[in-house]
SEVEX-623068 format. One record per atom (N, C-alpha, C): x negated, y negated, z negated. Coordinates in steps of 0.2 Angstrom, whole numbers, plus 5000, padded with zeros to 4 digits. Each point is the difference from the previous one (the first is absolute). Layout:
<atoms>
XYZ...
</atoms>
This chain:
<atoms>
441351774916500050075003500550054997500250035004500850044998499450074996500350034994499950054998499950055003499350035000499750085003499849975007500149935003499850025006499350005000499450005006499550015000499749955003499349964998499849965004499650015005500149985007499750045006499149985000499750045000499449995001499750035007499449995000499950025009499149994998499950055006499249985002499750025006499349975002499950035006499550015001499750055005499450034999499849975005499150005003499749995006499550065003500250045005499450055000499850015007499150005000499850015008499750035001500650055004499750075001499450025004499749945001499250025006499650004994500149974992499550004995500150044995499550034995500150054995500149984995500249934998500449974997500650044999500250004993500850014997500449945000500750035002500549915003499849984989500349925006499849974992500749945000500249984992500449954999500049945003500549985003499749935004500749964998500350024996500649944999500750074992499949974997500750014995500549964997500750014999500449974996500450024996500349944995500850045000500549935001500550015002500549965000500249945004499749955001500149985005499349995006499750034996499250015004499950055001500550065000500050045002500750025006500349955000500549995006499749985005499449944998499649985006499550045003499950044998499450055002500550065005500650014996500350035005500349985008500249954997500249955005499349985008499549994995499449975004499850105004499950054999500250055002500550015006500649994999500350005007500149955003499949955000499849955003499450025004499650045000499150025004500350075001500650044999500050075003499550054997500049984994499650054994500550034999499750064999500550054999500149984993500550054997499949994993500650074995499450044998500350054997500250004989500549995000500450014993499550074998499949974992499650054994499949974997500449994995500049994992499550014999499950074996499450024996499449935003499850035007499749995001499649935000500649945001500049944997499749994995500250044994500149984996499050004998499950095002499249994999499449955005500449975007499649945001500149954996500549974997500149944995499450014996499650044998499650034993499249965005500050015005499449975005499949935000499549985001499749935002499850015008500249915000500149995007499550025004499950045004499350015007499750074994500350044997499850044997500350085004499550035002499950075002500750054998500450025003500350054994499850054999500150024994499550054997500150065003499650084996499950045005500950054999500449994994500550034998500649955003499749975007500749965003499750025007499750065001499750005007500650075004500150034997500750045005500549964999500449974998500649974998500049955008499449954999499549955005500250035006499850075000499850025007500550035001500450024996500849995004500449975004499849934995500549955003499749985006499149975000499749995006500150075005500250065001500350055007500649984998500449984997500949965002499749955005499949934999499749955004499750025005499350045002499850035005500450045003500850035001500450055001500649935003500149954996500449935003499749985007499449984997499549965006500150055008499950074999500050045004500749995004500650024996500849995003500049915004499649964996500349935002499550005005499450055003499649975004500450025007500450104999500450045005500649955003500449964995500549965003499949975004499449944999499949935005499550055006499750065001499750015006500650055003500450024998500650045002500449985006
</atoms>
């Protein structure tokens, strides 16, 4: 591995917004498990939004574990990104 580069990590949440559940961990990697995850991702037309930082505090989570209460604006961010996707991709195909 060439000096200073980074190894790619990745993870992915699962949340259902009919429950009062907080989304929770359902898959992490780094490197080549984490090319798969990306991969498996667009391959199903999952969105999928870049944030370091925030990787890096899912990597610290156990699998099917809840993320905690200090990832819940960040979280609801990215999930109004994705709900703000869903919405433009749903406008296209009825358009």
């Amino acid at each position: 591995m060439a000096k200073g580069r980074k190894i790619k990590k990745a993870a992915a949440l699962a949340y259902d917004h009919r429950g009062p559940e907080a989304p929770r961990l359902i898959a992490k990697g780094k490197g080549d498990l984490a090319e798969k995850i990306i991969k498996l991702a667009k391959e199903h037309d999952i969105a999928i939004k870049e944030d370091a930082d925030l990787v890096e505090a899912l990597m610290l989570l156990d699998l099917e574990e809840a993320i905690p209460a200090e990832l819940y604006k960040v979280v609801a961010e990215i999930l109004a990104f994705v709900y703000s996707l869903n919405q433009k991709w749903k406008q296209l195909n009825l358009g």
